[in-house]
DSSP file (Angstrom, degrees, kcal/mol; ACC not computed):
  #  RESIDUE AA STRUCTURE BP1 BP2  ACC     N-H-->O    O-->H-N    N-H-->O    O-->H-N    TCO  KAPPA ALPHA  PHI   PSI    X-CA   Y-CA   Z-CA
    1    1 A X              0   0    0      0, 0.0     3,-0.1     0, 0.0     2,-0.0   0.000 360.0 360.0 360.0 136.8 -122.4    0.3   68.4
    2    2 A X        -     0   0    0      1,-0.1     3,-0.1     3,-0.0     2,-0.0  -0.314 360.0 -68.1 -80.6 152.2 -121.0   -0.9   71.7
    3    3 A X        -     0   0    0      1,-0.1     2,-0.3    -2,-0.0    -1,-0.1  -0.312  32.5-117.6 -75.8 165.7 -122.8   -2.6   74.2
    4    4 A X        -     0   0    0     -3,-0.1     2,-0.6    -2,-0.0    -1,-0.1  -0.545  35.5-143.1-104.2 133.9 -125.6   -1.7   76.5
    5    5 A X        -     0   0    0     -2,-0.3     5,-0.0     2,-0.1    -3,-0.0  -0.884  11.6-125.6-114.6 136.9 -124.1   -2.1   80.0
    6    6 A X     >  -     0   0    0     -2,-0.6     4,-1.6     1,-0.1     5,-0.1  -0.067  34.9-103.3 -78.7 153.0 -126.5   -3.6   82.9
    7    7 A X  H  > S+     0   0    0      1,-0.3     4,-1.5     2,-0.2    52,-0.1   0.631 118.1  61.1-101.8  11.3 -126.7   -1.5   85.9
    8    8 A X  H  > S+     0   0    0      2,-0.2     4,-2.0    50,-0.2     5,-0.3   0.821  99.2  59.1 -38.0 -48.7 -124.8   -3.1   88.0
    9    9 A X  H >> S+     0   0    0      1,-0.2     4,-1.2     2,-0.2     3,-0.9   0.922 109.0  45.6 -26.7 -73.8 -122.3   -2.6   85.6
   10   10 A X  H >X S+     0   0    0     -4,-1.6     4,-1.3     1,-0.2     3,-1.0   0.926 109.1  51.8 -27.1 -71.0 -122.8    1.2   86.0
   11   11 A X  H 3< S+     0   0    0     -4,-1.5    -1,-0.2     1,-0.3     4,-0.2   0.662 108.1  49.8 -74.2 -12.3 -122.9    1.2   89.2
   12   12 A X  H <X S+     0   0    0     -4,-2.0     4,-1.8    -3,-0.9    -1,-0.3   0.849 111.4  53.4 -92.7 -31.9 -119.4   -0.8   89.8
   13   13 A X  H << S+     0   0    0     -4,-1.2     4,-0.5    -3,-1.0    -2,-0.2   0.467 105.2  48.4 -90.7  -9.3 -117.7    1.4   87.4
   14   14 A X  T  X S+     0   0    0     -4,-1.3     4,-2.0     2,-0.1    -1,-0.2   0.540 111.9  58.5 -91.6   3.1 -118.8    5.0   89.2
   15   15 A X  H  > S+     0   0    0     -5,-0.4     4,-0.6    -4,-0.2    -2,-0.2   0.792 103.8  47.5 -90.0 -47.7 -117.5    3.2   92.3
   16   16 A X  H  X S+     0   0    0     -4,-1.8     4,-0.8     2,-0.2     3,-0.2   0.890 107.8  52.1 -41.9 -52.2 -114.5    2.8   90.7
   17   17 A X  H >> S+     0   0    0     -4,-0.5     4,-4.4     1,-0.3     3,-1.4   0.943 111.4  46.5 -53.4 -58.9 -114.2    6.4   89.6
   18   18 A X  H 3X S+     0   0    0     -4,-2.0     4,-0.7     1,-0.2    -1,-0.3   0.553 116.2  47.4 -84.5   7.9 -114.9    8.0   93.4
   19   19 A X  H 3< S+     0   0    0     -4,-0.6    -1,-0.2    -3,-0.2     4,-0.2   0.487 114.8  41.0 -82.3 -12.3 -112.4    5.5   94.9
   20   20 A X  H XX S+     0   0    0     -3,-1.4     4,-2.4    -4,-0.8     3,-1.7   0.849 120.6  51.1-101.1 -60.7 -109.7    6.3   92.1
   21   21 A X  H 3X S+     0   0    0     -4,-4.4     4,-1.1     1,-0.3    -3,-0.1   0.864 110.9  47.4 -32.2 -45.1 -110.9   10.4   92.7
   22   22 A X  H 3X S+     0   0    0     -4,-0.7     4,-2.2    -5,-0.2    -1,-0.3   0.816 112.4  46.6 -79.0 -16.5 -110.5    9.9   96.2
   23   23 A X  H <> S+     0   0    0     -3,-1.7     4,-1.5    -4,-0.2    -2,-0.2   0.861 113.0  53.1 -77.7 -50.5 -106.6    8.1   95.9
   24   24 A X  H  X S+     0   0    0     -4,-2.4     4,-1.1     1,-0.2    -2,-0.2   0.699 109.2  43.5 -96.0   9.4 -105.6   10.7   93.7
   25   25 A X  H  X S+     0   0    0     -4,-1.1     4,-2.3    -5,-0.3    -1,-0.2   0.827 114.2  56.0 -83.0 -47.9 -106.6   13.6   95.9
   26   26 A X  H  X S+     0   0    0     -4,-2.2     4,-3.3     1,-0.2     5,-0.2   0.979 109.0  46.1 -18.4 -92.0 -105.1   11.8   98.6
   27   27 A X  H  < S+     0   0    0     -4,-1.5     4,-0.3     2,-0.3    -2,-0.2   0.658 113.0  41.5  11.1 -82.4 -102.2   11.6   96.9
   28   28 A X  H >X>S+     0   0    0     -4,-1.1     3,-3.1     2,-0.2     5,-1.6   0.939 113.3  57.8 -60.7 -49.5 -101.7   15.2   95.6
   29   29 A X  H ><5S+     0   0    0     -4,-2.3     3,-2.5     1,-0.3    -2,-0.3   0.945 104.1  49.8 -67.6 -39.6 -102.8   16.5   99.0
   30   30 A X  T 3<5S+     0   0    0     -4,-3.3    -1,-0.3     1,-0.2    -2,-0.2   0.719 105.6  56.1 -64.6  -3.9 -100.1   14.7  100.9
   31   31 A X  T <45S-     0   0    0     -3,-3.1    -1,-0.2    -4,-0.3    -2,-0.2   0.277 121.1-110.2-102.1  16.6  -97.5   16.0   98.4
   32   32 A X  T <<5S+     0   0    0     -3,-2.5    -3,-0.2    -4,-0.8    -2,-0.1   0.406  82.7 136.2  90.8 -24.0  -98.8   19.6   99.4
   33   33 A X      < +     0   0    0     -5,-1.6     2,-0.4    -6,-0.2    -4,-0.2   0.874  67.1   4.0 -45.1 -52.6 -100.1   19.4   95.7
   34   34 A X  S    S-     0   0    0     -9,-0.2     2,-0.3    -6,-0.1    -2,-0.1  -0.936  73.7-125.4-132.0 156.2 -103.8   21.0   96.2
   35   35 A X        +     0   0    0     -2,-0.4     2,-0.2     2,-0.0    -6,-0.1  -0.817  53.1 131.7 -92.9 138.1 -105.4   22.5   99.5
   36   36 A X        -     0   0    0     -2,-0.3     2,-0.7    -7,-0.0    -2,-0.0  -0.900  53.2 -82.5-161.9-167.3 -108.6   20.8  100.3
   37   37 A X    >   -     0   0    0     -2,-0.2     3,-2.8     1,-0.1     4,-0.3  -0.855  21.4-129.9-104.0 113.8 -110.5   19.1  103.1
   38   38 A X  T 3> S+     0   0    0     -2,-0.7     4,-3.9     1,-0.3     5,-0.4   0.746 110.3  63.0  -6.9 -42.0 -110.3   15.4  104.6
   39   39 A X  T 34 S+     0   0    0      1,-0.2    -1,-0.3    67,-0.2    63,-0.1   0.812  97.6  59.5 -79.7  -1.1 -114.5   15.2  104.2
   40   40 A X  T <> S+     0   0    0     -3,-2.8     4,-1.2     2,-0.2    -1,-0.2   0.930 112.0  43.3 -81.6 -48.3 -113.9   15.6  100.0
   41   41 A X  H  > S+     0   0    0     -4,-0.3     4,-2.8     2,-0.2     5,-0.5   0.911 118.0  37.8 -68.9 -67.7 -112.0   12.6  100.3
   42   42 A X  H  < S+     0   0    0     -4,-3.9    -1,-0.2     1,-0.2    -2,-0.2   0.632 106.0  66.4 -91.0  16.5 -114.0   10.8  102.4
   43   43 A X  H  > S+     0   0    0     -5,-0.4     4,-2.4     2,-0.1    -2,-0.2   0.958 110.1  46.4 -72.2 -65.6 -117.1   12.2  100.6
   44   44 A X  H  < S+     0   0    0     -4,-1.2   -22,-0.2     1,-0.2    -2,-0.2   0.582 106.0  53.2 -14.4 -54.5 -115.6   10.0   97.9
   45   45 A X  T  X S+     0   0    0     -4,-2.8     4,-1.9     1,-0.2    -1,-0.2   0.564 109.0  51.7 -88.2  -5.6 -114.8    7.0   99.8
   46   46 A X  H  > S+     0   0    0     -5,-0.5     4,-2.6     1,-0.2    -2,-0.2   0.905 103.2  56.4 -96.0 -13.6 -118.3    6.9  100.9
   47   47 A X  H  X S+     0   0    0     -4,-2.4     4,-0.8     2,-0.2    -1,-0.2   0.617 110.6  49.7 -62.1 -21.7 -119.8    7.2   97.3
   48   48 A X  H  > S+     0   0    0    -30,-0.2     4,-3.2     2,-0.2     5,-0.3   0.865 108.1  49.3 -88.3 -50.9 -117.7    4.1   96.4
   49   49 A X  H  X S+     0   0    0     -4,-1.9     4,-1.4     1,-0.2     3,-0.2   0.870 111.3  48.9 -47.1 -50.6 -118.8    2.4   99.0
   50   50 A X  H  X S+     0   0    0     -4,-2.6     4,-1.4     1,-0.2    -1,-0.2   0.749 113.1  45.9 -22.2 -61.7 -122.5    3.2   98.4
   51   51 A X  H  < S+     0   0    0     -4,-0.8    -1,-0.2     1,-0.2    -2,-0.2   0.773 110.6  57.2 -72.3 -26.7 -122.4    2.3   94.8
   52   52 A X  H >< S+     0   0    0     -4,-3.2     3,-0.9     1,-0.2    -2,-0.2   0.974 108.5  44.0 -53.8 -49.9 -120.5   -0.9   95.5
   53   53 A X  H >X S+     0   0    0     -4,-1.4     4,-2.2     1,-0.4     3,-1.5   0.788 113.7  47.2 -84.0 -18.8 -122.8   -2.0   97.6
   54   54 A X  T 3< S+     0   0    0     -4,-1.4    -1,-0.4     2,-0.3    10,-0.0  -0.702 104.3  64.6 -94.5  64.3 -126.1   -1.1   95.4
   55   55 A X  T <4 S+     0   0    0     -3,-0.9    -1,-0.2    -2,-0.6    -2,-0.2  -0.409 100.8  48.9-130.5  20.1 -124.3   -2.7   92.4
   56   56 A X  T <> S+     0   0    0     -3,-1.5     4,-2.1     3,-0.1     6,-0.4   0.387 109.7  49.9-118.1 -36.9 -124.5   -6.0   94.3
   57   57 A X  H  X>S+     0   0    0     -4,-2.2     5,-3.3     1,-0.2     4,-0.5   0.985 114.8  49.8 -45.5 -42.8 -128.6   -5.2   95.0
   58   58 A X  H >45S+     0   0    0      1,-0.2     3,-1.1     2,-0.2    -1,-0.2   0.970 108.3  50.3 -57.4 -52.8 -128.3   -4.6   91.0
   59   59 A X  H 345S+     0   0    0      1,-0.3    -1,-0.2     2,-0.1    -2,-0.2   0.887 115.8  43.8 -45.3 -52.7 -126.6   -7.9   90.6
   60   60 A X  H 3<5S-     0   0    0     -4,-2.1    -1,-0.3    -3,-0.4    -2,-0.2   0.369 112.9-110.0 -88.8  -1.8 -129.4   -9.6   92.7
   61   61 A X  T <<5 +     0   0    0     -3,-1.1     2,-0.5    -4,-0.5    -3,-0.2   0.814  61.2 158.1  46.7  55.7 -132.0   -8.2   91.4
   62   62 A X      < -     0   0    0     -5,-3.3    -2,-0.3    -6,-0.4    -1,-0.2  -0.916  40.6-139.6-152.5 134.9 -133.1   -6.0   94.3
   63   63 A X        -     0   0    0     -2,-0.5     2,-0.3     1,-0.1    -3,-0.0   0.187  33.0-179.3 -90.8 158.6 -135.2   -2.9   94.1
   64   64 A X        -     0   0    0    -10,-0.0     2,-0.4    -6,-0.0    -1,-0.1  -0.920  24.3-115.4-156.6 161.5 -133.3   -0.7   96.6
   65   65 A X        -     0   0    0     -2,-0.3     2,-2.8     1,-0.0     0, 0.0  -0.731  39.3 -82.2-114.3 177.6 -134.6    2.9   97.3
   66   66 A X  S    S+     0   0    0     -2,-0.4     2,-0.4     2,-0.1    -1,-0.0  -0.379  80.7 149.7 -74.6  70.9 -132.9    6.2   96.5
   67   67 A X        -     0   0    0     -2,-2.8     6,-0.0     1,-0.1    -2,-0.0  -0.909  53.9-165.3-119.7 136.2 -130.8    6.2   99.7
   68   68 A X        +     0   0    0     -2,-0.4     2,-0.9     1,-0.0    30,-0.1   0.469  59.5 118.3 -74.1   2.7 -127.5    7.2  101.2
   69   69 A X     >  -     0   0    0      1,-0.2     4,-0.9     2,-0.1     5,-0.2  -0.586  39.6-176.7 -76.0  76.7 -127.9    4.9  104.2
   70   70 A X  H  > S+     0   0    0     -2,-0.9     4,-1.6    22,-0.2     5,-0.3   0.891  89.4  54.2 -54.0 -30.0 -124.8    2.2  104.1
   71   71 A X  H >> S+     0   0    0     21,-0.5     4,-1.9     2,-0.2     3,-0.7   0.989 109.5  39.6 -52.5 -52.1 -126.4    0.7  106.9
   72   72 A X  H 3> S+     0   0    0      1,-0.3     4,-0.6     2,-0.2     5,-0.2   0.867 111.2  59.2 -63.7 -76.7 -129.5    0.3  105.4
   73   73 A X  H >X S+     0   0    0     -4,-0.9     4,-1.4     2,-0.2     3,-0.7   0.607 112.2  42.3  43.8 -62.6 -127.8   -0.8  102.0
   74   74 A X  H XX S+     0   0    0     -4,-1.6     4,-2.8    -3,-0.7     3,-2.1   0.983 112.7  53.0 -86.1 -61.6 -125.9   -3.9  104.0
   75   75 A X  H 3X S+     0   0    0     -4,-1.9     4,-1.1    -5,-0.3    -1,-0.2   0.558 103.9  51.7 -36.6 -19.1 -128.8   -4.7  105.9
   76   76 A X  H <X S+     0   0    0     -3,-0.7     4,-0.8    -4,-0.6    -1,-0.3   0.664 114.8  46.8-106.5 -37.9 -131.1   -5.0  102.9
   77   77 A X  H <X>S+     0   0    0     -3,-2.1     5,-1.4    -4,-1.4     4,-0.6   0.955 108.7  56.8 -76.6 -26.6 -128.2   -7.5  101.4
   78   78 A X  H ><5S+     0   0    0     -4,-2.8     3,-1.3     1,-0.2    -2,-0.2   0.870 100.3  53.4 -37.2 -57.4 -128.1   -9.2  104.6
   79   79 A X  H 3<5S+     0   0    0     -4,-1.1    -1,-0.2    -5,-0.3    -3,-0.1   0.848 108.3  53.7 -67.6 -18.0 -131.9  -10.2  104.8
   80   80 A X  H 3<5S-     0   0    0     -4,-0.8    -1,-0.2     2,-0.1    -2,-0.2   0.770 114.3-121.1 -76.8 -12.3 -131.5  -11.7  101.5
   81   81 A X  T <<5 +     0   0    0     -3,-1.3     2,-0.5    -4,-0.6    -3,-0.2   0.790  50.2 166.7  58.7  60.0 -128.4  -14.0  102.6
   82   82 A X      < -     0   0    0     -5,-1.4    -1,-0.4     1,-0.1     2,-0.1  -0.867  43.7-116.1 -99.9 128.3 -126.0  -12.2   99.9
   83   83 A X        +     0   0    0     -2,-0.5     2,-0.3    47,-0.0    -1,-0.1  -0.317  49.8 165.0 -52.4 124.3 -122.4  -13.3  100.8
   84   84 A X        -     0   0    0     -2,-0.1     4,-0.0    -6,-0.0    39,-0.0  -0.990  45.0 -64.5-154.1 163.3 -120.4   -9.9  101.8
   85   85 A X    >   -     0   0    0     -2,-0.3     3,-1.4     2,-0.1     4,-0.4  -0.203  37.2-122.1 -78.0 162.4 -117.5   -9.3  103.4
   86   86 A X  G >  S+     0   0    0      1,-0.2     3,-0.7     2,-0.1    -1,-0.1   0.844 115.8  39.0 -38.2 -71.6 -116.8  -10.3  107.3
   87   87 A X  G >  S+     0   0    0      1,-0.2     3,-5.9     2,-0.1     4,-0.2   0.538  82.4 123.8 -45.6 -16.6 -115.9   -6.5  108.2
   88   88 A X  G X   +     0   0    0     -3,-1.4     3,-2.5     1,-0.3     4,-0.5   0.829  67.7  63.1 -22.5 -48.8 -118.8   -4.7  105.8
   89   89 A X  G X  S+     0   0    0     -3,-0.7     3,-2.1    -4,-0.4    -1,-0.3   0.822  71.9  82.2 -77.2  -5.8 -120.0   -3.1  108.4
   90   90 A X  G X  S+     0   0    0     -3,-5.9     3,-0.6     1,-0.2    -1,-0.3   0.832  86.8  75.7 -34.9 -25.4 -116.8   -0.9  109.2
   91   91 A X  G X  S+     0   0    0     -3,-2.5     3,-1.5     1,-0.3    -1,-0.2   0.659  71.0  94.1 -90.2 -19.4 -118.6    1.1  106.2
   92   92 A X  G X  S+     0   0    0     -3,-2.1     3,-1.4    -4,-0.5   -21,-0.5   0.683  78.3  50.6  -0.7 -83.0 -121.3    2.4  108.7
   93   93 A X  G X  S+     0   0    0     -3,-0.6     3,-0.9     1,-0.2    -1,-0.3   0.567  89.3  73.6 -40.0 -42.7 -120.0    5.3  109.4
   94   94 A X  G X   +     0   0    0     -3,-1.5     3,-1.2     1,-0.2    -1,-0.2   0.532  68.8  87.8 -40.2 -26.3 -119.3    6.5  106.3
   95   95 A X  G X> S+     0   0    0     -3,-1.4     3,-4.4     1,-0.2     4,-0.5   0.895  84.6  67.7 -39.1 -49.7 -123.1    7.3  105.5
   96   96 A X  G <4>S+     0   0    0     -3,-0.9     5,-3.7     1,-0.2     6,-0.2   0.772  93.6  58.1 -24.2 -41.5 -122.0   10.8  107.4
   97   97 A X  G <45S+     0   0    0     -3,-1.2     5,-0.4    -4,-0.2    -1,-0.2   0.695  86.7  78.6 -61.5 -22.3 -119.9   11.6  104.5
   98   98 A X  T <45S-     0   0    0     -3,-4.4    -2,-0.1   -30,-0.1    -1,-0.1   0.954 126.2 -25.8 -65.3 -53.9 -122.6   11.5  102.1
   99   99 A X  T >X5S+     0   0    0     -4,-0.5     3,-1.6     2,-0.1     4,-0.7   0.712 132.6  55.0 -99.4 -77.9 -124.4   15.0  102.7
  100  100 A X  H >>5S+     0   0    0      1,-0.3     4,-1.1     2,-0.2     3,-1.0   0.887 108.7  53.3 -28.0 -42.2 -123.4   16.2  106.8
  101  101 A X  H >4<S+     0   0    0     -5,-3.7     3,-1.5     1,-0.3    -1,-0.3   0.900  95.2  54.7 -75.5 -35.6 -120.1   15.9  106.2
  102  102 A X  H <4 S+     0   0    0     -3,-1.6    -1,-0.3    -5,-0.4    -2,-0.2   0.647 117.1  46.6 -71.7 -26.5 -119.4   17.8  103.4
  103  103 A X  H << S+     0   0    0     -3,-1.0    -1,-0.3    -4,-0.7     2,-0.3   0.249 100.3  73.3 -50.3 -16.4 -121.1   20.7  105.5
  104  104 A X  S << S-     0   0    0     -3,-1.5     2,-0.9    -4,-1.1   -65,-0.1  -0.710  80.1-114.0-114.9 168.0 -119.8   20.5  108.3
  105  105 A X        +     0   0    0     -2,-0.3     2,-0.4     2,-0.1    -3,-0.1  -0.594  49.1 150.2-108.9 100.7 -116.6   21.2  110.0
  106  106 A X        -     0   0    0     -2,-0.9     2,-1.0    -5,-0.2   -67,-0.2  -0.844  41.5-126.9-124.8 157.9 -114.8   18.1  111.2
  107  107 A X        -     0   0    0     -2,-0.4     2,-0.3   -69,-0.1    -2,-0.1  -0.670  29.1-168.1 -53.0  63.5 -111.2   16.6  111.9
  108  108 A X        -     0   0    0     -2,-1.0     2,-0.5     1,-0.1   -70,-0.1  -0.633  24.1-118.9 -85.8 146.2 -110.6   13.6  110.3
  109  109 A X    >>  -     0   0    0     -2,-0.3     3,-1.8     1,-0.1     4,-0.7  -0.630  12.8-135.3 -85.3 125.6 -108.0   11.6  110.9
  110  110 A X  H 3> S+     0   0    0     -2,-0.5     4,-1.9     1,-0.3     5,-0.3   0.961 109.6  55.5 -25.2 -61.2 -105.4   10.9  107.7
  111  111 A X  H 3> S+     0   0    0      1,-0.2     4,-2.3     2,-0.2    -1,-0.3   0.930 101.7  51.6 -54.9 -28.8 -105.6    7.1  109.0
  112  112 A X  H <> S+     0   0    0     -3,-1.8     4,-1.9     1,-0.2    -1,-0.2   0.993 110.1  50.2 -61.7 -50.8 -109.3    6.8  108.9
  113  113 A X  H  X S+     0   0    0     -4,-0.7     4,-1.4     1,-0.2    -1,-0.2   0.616 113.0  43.3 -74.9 -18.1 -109.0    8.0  105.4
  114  114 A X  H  X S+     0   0    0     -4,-1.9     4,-0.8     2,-0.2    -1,-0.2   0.925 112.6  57.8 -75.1 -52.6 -106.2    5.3  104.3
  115  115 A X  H  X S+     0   0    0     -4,-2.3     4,-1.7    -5,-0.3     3,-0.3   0.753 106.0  48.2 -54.5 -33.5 -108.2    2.6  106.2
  116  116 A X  H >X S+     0   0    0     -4,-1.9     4,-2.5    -5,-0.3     3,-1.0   0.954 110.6  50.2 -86.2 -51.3 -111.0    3.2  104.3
  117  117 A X  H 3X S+     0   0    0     -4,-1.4     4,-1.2     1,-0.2    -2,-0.2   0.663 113.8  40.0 -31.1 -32.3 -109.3    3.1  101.3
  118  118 A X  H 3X S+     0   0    0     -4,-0.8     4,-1.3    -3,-0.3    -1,-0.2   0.667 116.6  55.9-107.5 -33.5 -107.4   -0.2  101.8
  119  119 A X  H << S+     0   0    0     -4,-1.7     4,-0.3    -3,-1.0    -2,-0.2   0.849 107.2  45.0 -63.9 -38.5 -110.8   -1.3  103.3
  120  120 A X  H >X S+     0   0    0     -4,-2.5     4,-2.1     2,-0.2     3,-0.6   0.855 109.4  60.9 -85.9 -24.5 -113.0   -0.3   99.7
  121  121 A X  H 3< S+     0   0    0     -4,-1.2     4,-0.3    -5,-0.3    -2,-0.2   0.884 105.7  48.1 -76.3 -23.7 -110.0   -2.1   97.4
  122  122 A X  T 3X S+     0   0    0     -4,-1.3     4,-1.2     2,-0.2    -1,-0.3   0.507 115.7  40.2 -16.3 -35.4 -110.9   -5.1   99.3
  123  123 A X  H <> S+     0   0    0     -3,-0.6     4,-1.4    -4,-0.3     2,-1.4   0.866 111.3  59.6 -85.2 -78.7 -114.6   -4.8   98.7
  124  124 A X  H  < S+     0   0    0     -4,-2.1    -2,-0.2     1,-0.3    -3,-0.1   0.290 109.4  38.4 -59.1   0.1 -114.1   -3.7   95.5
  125  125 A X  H >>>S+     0   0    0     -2,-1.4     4,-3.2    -4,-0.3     3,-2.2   0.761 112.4  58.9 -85.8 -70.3 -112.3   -6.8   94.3
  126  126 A X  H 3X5S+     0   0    0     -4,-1.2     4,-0.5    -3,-0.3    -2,-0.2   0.776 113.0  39.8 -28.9 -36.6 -114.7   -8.9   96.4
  127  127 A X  H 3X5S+     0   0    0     -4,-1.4     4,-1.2     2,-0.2    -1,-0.3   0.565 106.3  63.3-105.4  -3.1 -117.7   -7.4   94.3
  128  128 A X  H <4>S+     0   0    0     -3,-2.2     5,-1.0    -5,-0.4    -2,-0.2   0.814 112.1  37.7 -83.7 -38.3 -115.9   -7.5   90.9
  129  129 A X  H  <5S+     0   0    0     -4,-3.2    -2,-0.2     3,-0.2    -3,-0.1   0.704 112.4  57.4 -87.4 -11.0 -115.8  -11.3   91.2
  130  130 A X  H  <<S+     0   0    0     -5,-0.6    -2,-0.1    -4,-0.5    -3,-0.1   0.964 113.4  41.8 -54.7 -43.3 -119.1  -11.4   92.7
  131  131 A X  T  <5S-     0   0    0     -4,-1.2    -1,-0.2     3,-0.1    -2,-0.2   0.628 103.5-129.5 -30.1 -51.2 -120.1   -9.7   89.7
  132  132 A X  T   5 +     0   0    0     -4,-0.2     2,-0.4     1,-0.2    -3,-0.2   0.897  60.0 147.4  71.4  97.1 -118.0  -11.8   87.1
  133  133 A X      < -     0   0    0     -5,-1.0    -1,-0.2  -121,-0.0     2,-0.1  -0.922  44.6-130.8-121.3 149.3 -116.7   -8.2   85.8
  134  134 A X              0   0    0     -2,-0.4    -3,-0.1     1,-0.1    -2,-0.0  -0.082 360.0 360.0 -85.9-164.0 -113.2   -8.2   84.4
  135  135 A X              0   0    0     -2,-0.1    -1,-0.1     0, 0.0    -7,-0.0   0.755 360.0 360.0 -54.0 360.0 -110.3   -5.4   85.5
């Protein structure tokens, strides 16, 4: 029987998943491969972010409510004086993605969507040794 995995754990490993979902939609859609829209992508990148950041509240052992809010999310590691990275808050913005955007019709620019990308493998290394978690 395999082990019972803590929910940080969890929560670093669907964070993984929508940040490898959103790279390989990237990906196809810049080779013309699938039709879809910039906010699925960054629907994605904001899901990672999310979970990253609630699988360091998991870590810490802090109760965190059922929210999409990355602001609220940083701020809540912040009053505790949990070590994050300098730039975290670029991730601000992303709350939009979580629900509006996927409803609405907006423009995103290809570069935002790279920048967040390059921005969550940087977090997502940062919180994998925060963690102790392996690859």
């Amino acid at each position: 029987m395999g082990k019972f995995l803590k929910q940080y754990e969890v929560l670093f490993k669907k964070a993984k998943v929508d940040l490898n979902m959103a790279k390989l939609a990237l990906d196809a859609f810049e080779k013309g491969e699938i039709e879809l829209d910039l906010e699925v992508i960054m629907f994605h990148i904001q899901q990672s972010a999310e979970k990253l950041l609630k699988s360091l509240l998991s870590y810490n052992e802090m109760n965190f409510t059922k929210t999409h809010d990355i602001k609220q999310l940083i701020y809540a590691l912040k009053d505790k004086n949990i070590t994050m990275l300098e730039n975290i808050e670029e991730f601000i913005p992303l709350t939009y993605y979580a629900v509006d955007g996927r409803y609405a019709v907006i423009h995103d620019d290809m570069e935002d969507v790279k920048k967040y990308i390059e921005l969550l493998e940087t977090f997502k290394e940062f919180v994998r040794v925060t963690l102790k978690l392996g690859c």
